[in-house]
C-alpha positions as CSV (number, residue, x, y, z in Angstrom):
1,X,-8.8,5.7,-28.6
2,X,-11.3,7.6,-26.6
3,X,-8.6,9.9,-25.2
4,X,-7.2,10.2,-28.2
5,X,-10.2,11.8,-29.7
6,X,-11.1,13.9,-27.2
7,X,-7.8,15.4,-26.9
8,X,-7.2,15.5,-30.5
9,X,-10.9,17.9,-30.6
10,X,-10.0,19.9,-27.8
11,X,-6.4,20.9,-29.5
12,X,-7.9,20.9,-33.1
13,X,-10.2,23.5,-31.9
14,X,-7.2,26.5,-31.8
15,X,-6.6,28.6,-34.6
16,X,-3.0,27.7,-34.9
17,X,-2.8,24.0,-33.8
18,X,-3.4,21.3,-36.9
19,X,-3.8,17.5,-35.2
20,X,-3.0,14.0,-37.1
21,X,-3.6,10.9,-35.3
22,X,-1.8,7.8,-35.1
23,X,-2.7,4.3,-33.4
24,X,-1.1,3.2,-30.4
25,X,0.9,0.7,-32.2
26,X,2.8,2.9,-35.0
27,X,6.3,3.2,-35.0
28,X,7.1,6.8,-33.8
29,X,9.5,7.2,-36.3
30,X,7.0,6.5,-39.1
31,X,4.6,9.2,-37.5
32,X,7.6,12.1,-38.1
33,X,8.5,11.1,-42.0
34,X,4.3,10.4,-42.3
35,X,3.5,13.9,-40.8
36,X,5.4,17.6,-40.7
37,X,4.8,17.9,-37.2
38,X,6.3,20.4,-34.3
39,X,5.7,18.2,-31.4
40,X,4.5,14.5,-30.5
41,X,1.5,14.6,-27.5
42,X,2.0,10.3,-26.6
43,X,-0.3,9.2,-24.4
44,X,1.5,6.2,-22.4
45,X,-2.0,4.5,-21.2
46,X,-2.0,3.1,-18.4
47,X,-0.6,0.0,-17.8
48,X,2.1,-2.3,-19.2
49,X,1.5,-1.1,-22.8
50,X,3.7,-1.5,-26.0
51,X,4.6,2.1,-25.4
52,X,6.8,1.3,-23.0
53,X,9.2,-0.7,-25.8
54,X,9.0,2.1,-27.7
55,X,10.1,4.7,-25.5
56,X,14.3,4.3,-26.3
57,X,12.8,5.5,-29.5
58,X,12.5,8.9,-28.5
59,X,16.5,9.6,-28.6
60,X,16.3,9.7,-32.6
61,X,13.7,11.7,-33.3
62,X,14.3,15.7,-34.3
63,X,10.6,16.3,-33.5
64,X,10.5,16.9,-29.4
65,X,8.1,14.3,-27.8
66,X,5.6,15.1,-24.3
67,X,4.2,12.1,-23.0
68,X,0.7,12.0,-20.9
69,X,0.8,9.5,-18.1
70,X,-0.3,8.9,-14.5
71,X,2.6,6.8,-13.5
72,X,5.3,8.1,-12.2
73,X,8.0,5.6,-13.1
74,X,7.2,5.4,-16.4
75,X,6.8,9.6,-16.9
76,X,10.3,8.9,-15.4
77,X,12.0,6.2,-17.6
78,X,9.9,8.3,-20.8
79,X,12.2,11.3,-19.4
80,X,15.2,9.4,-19.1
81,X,14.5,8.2,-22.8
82,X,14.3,11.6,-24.3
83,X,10.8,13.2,-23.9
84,X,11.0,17.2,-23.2
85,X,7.4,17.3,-21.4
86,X,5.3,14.9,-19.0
87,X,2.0,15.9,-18.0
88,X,-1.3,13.8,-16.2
89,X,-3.6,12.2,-18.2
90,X,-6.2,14.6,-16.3
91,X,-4.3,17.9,-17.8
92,X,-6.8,20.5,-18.2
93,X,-7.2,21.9,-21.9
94,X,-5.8,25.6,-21.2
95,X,-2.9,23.7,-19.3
96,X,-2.1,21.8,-22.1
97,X,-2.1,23.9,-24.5
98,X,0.3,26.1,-22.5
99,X,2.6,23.2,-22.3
100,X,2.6,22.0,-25.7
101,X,3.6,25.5,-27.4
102,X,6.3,25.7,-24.1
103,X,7.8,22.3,-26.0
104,X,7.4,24.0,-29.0
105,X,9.4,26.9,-27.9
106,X,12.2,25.1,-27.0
107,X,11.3,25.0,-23.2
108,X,10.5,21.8,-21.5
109,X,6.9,21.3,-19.5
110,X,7.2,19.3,-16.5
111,X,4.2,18.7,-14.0
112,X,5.7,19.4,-10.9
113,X,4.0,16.4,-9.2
114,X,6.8,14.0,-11.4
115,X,9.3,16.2,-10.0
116,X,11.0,13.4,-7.5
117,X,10.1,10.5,-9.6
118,X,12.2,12.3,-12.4
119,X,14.9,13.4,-9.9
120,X,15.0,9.9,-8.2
121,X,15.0,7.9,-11.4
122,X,17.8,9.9,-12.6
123,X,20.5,8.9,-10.2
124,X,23.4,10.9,-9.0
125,X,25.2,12.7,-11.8
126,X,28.9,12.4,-12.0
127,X,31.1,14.9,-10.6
128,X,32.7,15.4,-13.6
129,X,32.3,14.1,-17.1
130,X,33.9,10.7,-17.8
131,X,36.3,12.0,-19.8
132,X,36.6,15.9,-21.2
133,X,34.1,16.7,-24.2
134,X,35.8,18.2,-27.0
135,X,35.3,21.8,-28.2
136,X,32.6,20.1,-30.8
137,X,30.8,18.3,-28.3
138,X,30.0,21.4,-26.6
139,X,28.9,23.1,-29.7
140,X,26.4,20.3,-30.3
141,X,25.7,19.8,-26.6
142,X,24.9,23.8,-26.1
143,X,22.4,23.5,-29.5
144,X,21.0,20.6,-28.0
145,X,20.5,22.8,-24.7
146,X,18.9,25.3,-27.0
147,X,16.2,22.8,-27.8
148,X,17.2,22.3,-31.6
149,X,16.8,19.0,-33.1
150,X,19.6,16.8,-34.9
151,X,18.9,18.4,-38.5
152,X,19.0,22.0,-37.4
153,X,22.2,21.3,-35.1
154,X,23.9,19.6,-38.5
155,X,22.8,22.8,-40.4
156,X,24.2,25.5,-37.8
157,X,27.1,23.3,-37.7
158,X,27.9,22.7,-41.2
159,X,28.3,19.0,-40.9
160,X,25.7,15.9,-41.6
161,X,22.9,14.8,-39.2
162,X,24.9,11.2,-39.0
163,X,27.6,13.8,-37.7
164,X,25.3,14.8,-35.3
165,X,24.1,11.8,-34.2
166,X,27.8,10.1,-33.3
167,X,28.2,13.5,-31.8
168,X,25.2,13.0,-29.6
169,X,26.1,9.2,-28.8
170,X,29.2,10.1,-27.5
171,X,28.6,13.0,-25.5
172,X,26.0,10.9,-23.7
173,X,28.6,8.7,-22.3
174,X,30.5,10.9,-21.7
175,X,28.2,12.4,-19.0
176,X,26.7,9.5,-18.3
177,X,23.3,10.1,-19.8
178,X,20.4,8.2,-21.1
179,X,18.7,11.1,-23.3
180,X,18.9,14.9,-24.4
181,X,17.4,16.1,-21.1
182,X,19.6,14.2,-18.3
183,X,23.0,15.0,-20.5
184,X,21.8,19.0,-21.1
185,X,20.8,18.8,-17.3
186,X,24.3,17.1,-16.1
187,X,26.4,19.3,-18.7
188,X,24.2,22.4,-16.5
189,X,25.0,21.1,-13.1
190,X,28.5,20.7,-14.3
191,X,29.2,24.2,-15.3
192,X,29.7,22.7,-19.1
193,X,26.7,25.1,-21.2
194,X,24.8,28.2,-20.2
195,X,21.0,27.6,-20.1
């Protein structure tokens, strides 16, 4: 609760930054419909917290999630589940604020002391995709790359968010991934998108 507040008055403090609060134990879905948002700030605690449950959650939400943490296997399983940032808990406020509006921008923030945790929890990538991703998948996967969410994707596309989502599904087992970031960084290495 305490860091909670304090970051919510540091970042409610900019000219351009509007804060809501939720308690550690609401559904990170219900914090999206609840609140027009541009970006989640989840501070993982420390400790085994309900948080970690709730990271899988992450993969179906449009509104791009950084997660504050001082463990470096659970910064690398939130990665693995979806999040486009992972900072310290000890992030200074100018830091911070640089890395949120990064998110924001489409661009991930990364400390680079989670660097090999991310890297090592990710595995080796496949040589090639498991099987070949159709001329759609591609489209989707290079939006995804672009940093748009599922309803923005569907709307460039012409075709429903539900389209989106099987879309999505698939091309994650197709290259093997777990979330957004490890099948936009595998499609990368693999020569698949331009970033």
């Amino acid at each position: 609760m305490l860091v909670r507040a304090g970051l919510a008055a540091l970042l409610s403090g900019q000219p351009d930054v509007t804060v809501d609060q939720a308690a550690p134990e609401v559904d990170l879905g219900d914090v999206t419909d609840a609140h027009a948002c541009d970006i989640i700030l989840w501070d993982l605690g420390t400790g085994a917290a309900r948080s970690d449950a709730r990271l899988p959650a992450m993969q179906d939400l449009d509104t791009p999630v950084v997660v504050l943490s001082d463990d470096d296997a659970r910064v690398s399983d939130a990665m693995t589940a979806g999040a486009r940032g992972a900072l310290p808990r000890d992030i200074d406020g100018p830091a911070l604020l640089a890395a949120l509006r990064a998110v924001v921008l489409g661009l991930m923030a990364i400390d680079p002391a989670f660097a090999p945790a991310i890297v090592q929890g990710r595995g080796a990538a496949p040589e090639v995709p498991a099987e070949e991703l159709t001329p759609r998948e591609l489209q989707v996967l290079q939006l995804l790359a672009e940093g748009l969410p599922n309803k923005r994707v569907a709307l460039q596309l012409g075709i429903s968010e539900h389209t989106v989502k099987f879309h999505v599904a698939v091309i994650f087992s197709k290259l093997g991934a777990h979330g957004r970031t490890e099948a936009v960084t595998r499609a990368a290495r693999l020569g698949l998108i331009v970033l």
